[in-house]
ZAMARGU-4260 file (C-alpha; in steps of 0.2 Angstrom, whole numbers, plus 5000, padded with zeros to 4 digits):
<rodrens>
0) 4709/4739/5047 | 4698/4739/5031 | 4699/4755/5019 | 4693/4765/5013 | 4687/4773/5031
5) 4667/4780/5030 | 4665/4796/5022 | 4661/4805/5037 | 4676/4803/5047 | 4681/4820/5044
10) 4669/4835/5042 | 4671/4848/5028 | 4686/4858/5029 | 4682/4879/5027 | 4696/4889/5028
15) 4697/4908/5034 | 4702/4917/5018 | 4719/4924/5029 | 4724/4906/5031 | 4720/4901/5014
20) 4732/4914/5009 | 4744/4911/5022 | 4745/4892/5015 | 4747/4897/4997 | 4762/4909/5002
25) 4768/4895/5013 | 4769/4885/4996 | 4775/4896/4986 | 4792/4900/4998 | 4794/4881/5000
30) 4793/4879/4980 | 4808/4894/4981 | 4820/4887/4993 | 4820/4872/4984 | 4822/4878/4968
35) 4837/4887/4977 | 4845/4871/4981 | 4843/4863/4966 | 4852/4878/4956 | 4865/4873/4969
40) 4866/4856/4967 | 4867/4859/4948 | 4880/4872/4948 | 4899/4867/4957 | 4906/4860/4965
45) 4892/4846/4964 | 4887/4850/4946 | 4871/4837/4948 | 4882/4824/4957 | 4876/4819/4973
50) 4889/4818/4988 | 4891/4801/4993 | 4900/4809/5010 | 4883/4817/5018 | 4871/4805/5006
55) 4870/4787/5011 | 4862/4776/4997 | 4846/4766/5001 | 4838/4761/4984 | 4837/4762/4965
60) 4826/4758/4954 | 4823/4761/4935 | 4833/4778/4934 | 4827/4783/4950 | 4838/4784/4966
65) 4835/4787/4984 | 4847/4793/4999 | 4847/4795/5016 | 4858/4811/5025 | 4870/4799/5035
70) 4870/4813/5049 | 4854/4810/5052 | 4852/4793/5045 | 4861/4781/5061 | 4850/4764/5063
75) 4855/4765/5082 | 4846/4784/5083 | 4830/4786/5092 | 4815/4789/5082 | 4818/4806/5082
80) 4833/4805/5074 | 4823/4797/5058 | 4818/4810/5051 | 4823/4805/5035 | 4831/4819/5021
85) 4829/4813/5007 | 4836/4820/4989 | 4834/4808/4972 | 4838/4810/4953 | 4828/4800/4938
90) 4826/4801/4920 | 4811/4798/4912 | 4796/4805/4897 | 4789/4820/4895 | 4790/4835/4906
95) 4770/4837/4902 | 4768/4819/4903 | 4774/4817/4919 | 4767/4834/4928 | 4748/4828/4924
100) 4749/4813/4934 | 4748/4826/4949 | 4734/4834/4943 | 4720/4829/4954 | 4703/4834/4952
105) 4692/4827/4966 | 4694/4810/4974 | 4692/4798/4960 | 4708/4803/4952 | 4716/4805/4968
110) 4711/4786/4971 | 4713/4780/4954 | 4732/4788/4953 | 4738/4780/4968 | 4735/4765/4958
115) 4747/4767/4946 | 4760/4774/4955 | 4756/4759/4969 | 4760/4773/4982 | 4755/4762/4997
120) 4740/4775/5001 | 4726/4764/5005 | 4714/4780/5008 | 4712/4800/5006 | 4703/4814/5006
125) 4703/4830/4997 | 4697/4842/5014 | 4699/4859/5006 | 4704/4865/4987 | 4714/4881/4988
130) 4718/4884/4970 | 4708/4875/4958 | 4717/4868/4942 | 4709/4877/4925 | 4710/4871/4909
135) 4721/4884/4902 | 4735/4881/4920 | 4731/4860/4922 | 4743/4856/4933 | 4739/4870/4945
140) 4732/4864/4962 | 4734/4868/4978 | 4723/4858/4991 | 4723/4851/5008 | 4724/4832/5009
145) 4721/4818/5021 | 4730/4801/5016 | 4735/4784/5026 | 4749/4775/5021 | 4747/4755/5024
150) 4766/4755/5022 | 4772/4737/5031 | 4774/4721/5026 | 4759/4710/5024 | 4767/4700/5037
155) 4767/4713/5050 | 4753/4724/5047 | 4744/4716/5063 | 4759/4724/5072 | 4763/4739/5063
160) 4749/4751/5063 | 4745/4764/5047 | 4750/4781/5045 | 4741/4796/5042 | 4744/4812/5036
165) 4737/4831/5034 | 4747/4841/5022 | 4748/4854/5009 | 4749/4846/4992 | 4752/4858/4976
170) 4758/4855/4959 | 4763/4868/4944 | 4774/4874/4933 | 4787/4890/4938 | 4801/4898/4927
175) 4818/4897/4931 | 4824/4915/4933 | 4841/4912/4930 | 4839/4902/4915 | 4823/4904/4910
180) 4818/4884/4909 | 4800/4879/4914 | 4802/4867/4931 | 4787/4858/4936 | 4784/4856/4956
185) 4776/4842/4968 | 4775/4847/4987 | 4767/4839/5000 | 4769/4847/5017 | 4762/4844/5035
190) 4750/4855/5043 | 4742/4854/5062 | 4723/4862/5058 | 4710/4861/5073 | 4696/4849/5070
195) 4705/4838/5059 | 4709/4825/5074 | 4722/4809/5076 | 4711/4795/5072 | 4717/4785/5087
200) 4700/4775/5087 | 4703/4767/5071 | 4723/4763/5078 | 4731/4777/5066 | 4746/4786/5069
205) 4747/4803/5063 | 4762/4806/5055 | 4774/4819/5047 | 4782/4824/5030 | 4790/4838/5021
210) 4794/4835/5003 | 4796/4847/4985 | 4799/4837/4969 | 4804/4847/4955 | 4805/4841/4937
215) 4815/4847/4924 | 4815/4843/4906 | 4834/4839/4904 | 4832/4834/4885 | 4819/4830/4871
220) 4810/4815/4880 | 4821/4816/4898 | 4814/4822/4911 | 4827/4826/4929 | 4819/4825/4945
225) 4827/4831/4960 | 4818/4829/4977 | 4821/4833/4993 | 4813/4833/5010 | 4810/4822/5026
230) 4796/4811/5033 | 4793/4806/5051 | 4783/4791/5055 | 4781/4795/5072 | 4775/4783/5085
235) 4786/4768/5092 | 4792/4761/5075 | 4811/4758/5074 | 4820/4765/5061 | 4825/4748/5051
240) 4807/4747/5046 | 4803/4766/5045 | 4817/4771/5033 | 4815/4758/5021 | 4799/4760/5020
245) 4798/4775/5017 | 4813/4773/5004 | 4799/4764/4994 | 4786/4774/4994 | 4798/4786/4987
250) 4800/4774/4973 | 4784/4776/4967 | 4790/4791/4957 | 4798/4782/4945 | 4779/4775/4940
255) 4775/4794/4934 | 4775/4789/4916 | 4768/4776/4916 | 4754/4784/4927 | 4754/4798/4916
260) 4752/4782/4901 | 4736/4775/4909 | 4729/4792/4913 | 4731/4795/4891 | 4723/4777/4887
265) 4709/4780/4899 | 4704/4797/4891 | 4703/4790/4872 | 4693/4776/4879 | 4681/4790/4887
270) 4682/4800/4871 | 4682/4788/4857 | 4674/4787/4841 | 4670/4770/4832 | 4683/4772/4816
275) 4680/4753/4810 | 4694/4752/4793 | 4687/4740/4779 | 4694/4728/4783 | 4688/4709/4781
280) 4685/4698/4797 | 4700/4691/4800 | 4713/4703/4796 | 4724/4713/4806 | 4721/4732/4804
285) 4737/4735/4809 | 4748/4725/4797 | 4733/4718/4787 | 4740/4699/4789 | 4729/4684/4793
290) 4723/4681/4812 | 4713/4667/4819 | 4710/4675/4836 | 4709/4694/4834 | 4710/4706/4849
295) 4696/4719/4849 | 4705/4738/4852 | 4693/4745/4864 | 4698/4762/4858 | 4694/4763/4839
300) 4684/4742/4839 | 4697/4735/4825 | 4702/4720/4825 | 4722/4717/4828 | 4734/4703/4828
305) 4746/4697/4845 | 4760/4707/4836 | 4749/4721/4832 | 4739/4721/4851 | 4744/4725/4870
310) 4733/4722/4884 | 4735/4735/4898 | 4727/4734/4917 | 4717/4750/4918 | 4709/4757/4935
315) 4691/4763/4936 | 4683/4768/4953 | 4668/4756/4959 | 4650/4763/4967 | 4658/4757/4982
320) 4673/4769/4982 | 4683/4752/4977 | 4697/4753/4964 | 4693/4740/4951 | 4708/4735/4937
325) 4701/4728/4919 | 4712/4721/4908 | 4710/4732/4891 | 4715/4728/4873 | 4724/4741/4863
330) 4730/4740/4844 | 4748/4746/4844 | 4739/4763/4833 | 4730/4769/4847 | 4744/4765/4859
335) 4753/4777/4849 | 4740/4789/4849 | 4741/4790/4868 | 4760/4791/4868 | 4761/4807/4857
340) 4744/4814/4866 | 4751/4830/4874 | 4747/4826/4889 | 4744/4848/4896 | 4729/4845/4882
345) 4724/4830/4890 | 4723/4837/4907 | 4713/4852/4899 | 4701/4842/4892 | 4698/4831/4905
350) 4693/4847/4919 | 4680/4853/4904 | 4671/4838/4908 | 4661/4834/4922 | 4664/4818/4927
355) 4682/4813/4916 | 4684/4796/4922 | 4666/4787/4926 | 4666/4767/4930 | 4666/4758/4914
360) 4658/4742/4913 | 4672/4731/4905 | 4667/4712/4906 | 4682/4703/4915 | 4677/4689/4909
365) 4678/4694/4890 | 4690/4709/4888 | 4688/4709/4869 | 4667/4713/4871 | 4668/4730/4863
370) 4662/4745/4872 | 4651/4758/4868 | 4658/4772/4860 | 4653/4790/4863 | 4651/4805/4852
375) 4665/4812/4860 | 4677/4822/4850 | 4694/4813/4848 | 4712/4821/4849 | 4719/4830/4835
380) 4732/4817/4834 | 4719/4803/4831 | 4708/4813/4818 | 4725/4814/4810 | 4730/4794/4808
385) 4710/4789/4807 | 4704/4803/4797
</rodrens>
């Protein structure tokens, strides 16, 4: 099976204005009952400690841990018996930081997200926006999604078909009641909508998931996630492969920051100035010592040493709807630019353009060949350390 699928396997999505209601009060009781359980896992007797009695390990990974309800979690259930509830803790960045990486605004950042978080979707489709995101609220969308997860190993993918999924997918940011903190939200939760058929021709299995993520700013800089839900793969898979695997995918949380990183480094290449300090050829702008082979920021086009340079792997979208990775030189400056970017502002920014992430042409071959810059206004942050 090559992804993505043509762009008319599904028709456009329109909504009755009851259902689309109906959906957003759907979402806003499932946001509720979790934030109910998570005052109670947070208050005692767990006092944020999960219960290794009823939660069975599976994996953990850079702060991030997943488990699996033993009652429902026996590897000689049926498939039935899967369905996998799921609860997991982290610690990572910024609240902010970490909330914009599920802001979607149309399918190039749906696309060019799942890239950085390596979510195992190999293809999606925004069928109807419910609540758009605004520039003063973000992170405040509600939609109805398509997605396939091409979750199995390479070496049994001939054997183990894809899964799809229709859902409800939402993120913002609610208050606390009891104690008044902000707590970001992620849902994505199955819906059955006429028209929207199992894509059995194309040997897809349409699948099923419930999950709320919610994200809480624990300190200055750590951020708590605590997530909750179950997904069933449905179809004849066995549940060695299916929980694992979904276990994984769950993983892909802990990329949020980083995500949330790329998103930042992206947008001051779209909104850059030239700022070219005078300096001679040569010499670092960063530390101002001696370089033979200087890297090329593509951000402000100074020259920088190995110390004073990083090379990241940004994502642009292709003509072809293909997700294309170019390896980017930064000086460590504009790096630290994008790390103390506020990344609400970012987000803002980016839905007051049009098109906030257009395919640049960045030669593979030679990463340091400078880029055009645009006329764009930079971030206050940058103004600040460039003048």
């Amino acid at each position: 099976m090559r992804f993505p699928l043509p762009a008319d396997t599904f028709p456009t999505l329109s909504l009755p204005l009851d259902d689309q209601d109906a959906l957003k009060d759907l979402a806003a009781a499932f946001v509720d009952d979790a934030m109910v359980e998570y005052r109670t896992f947070r208050s005692a007797p767990h006092n944020g400690v999960v219960d290794n009695a009823r939660w069975k390990q599976l994996k953990k990974r850079d702060g991030l841990t997943s488990y699996l309800d033993r009652e429902l979690g026996d590897p000689a259930a049926t498939r039935d018996a899967a369905r996998e509830s799921v609860g997991a803790m982290s610690f990572s960045k910024k609240l902010h930081g970490v909330l914009t990486v599920g802001t979607i605004d149309g399918m190039e950042l749906m696309r060019i997200k799942s890239a950085y978080m390596d979510d195992k979707i190999a293809d999606g489709k925004i069928l109807c926006e419910l609540r758009y995101a605004t520039p003063e609220k973000p992170v405040d969308g509600l939609y109805v999604k398509w997605s396939v997860s091409d979750f199995a190993p390479a070496i049994l993918r001939q054997i183990v078909r894809p899964r799809d999924f229709v859902f409800l997918d939402g993120t913002g940011i609610v208050q606390d009641t009891v104690t008044g903190e902000e707590i970001g939200y992620s849902i994505m939760h199955s819906l059955q909508i006429p028209g929207i058929h199992e894509l059995k021709e194309f040997q897809i299995v349409r699948a099923t998931l419930s999950i709320c993520a919610l994200f809480r700013e624990k300190a200055p800089g750590l951020v708590e996630v605590f997530m909750k839900g179950f997904v069933d793969s449905m179809g004849d898979i066995h549940t060695s492969l299916a929980i694992p695997a979904t276990a994984e995918a769950l993983m892909s949380y802990r990329r949020g920051a980083h995500c949330g990183q790329m998103k930042k480094l992206n947008w001051l290449l779209k909104t850059k100035k030239t700022v070219v300090l005078d300096r001679p050829s040569g010499v670092c702008s960063v530390c101002q010592r001696s370089v033979h082979k200087p890297a090329a920021c593509q951000v402000c086009m100074n020259q920088a040493c190995a110390a004073c340079s990083v090379t990241h792997k940004l994502a642009f979208l292709s003509p072809s709807r293909r997700i294309v990775r170019r390896s980017v030189p930064f000086c460590l400056r504009c790096v630290r630019v994008a790390v103390h970017a506020d990344g609400l502002a970012v987000a803002s920014e980016e839905l007051r353009r049009q098109n906030p992430l257009e395919y640049f042409e960045i030669s593979s071959s030679d990463s340091a060949t400078p880029v055009s810059p645009s006329s764009s206004t930079l971030p206050d942050i940058q103004r600040e350390l460039f003048g």
